[in-house]
C-alpha atoms as a printed R data frame, in Angstrom:
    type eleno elety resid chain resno       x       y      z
1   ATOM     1    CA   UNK     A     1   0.000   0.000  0.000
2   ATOM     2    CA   UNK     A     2   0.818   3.670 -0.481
3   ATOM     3    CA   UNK     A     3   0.150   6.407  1.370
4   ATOM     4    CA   UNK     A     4   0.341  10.483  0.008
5   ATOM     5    CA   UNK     A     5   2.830  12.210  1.444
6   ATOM     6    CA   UNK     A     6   1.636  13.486  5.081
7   ATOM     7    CA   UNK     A     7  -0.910  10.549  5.830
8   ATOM     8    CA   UNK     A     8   1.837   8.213  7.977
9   ATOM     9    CA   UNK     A     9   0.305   9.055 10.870
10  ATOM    10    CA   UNK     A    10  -3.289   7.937  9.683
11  ATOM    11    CA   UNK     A    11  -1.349   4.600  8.761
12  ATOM    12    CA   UNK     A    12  -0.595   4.061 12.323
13  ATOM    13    CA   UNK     A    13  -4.219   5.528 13.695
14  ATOM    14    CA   UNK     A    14  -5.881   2.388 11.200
15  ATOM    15    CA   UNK     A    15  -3.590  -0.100 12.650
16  ATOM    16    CA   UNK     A    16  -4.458   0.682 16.189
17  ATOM    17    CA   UNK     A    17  -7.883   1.053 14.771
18  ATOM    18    CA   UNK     A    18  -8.081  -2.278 14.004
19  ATOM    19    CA   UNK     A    19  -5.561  -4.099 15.988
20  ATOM    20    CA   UNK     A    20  -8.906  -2.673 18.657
21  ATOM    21    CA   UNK     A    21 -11.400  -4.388 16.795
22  ATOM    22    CA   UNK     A    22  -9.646  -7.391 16.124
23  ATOM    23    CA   UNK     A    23  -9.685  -7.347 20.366
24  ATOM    24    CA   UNK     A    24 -12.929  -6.526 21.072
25  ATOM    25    CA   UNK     A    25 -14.891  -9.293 18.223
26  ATOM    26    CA   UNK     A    26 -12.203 -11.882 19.734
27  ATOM    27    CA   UNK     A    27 -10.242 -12.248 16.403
28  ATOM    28    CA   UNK     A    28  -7.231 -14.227 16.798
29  ATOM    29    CA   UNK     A    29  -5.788 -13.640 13.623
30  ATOM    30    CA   UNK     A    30  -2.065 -11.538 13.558
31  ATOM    31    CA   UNK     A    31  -0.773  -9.190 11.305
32  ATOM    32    CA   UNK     A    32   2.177  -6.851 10.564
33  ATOM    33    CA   UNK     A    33   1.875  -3.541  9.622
34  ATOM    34    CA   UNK     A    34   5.312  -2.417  8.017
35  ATOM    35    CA   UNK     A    35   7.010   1.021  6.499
36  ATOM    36    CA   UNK     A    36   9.596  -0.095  3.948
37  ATOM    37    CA   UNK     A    37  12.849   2.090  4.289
38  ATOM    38    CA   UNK     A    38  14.008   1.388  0.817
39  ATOM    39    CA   UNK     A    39  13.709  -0.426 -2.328
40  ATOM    40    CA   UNK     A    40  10.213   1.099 -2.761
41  ATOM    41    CA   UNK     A    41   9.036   3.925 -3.316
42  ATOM    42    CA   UNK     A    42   8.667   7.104 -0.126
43  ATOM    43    CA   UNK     A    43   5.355   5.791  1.384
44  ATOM    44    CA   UNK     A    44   5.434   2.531  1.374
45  ATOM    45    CA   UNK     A    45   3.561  -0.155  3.337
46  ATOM    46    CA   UNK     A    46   3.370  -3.836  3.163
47  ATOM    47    CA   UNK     A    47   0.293  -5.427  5.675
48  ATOM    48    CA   UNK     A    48   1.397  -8.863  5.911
49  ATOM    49    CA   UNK     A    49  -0.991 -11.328  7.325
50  ATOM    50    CA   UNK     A    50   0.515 -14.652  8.291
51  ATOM    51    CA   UNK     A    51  -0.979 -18.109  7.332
52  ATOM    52    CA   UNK     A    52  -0.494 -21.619  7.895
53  ATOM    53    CA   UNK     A    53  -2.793 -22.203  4.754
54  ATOM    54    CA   UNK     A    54  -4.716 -20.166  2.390
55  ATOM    55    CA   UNK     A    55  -8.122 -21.924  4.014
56  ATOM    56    CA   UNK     A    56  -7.808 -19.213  6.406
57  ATOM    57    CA   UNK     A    57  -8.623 -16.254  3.476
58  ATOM    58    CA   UNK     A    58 -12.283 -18.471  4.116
59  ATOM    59    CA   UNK     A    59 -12.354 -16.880  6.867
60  ATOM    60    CA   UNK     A    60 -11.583 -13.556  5.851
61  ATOM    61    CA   UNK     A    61 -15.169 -12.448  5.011
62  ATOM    62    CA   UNK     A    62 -16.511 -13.547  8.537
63  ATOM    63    CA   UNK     A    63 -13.217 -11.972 10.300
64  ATOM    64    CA   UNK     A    64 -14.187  -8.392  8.203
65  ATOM    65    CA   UNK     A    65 -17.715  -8.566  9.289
66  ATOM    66    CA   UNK     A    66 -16.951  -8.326 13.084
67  ATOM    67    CA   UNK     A    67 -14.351  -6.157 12.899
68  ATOM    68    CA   UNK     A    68 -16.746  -3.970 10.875
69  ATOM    69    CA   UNK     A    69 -19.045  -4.479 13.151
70  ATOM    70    CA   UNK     A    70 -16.385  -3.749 16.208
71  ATOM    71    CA   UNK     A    71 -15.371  -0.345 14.801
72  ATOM    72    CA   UNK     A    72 -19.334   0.619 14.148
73  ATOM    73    CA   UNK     A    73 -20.155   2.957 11.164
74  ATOM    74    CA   UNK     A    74 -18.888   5.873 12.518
75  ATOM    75    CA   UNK     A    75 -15.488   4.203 12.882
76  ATOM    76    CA   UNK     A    76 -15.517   3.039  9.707
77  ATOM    77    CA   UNK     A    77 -16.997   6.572  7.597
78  ATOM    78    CA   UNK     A    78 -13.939   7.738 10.074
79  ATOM    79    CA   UNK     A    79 -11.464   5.058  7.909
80  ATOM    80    CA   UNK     A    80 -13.466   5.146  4.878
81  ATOM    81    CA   UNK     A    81 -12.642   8.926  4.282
82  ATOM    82    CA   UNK     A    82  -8.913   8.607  5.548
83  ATOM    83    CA   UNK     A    83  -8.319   5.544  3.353
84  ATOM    84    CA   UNK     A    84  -9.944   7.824  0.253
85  ATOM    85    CA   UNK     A    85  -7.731  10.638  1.488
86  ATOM    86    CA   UNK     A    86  -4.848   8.806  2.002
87  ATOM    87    CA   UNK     A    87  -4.273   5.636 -0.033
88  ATOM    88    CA   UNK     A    88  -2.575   6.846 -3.175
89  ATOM    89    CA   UNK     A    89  -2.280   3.028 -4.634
90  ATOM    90    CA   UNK     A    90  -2.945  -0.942 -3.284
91  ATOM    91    CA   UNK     A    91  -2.416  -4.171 -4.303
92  ATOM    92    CA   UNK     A    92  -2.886  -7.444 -2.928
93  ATOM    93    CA   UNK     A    93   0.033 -10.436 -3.351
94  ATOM    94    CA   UNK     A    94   0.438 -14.123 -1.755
95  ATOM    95    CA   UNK     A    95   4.031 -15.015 -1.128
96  ATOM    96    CA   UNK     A    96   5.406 -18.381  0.528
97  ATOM    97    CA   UNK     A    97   8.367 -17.664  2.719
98  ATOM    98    CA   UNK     A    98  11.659 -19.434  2.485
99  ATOM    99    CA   UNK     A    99  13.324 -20.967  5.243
100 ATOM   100    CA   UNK     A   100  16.964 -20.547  4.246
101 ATOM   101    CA   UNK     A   101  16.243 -16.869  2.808
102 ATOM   102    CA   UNK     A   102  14.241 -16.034  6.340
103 ATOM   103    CA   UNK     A   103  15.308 -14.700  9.933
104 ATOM   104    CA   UNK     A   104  12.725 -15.395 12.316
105 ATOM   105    CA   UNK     A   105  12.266 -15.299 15.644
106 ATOM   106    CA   UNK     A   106  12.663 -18.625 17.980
107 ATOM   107    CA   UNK     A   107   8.331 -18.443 18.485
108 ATOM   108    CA   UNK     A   108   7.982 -18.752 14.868
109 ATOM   109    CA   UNK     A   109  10.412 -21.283 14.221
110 ATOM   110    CA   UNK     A   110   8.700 -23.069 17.621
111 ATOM   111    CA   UNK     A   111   5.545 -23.342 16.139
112 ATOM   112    CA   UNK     A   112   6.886 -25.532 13.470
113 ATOM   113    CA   UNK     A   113  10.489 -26.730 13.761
114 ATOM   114    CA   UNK     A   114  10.219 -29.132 10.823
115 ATOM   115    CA   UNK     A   115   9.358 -26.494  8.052
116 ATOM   116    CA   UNK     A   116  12.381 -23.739  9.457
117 ATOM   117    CA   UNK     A   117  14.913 -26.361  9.557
């Protein structure tokens, strides 16, 4: 995603935004919210969301729908408008990590040993 100049601070609002919602409708699903420092260009975020298996984008729809709900419409006119305002450009990819190109931290490579090794 990227932001226009001036909107990195509405970046950060959103997350908290909905790092609350994902809290309050009990969604246990983590993400990463991340300003790239170079190789892109100024304004520059990547959202990763981590999963074990694409089944969980299933549950994507359901996951939206209480966290819309969470935020409640005047929340998310609040977002709506910023996103409009702010958003200059978005895209969407799946990537697979690699284990020998990766550096994780020893919770990740806990939760399964085999596949980091």
């Amino acid at each position: 995603r990227r932001v226009a100049p001036g909107y990195d601070g509405g970046v950060r609002k959103g997350d908290v935004t909905y790092r609350g919602a994902y809290a309050k409708a009990k969604i246990d699903h983590p993400w990463s919210t991340d300003r790239v420092m170079s190789g892109a260009p100024d304004g520059t975020y990547l959202v990763i969301f981590p999963m074990k298996s694409l089944s969980l984008l299933d549950k994507g729809a359901a996951e939206d729908k209480a966290s819309m709900e969470a935020i409640g419409d005047d929340g998310m006119k609040a977002l709506g408008k910023m996103a409009n305002d702010a958003i200059a450009s978005s895209t969407s990819q799946i990537f697979e990590f690699s284990p020998k190109m990766s550096y994780v931290s020893k919770e990740w490579k806990a939760a399964n040993p085999s596949y980091w090794k």
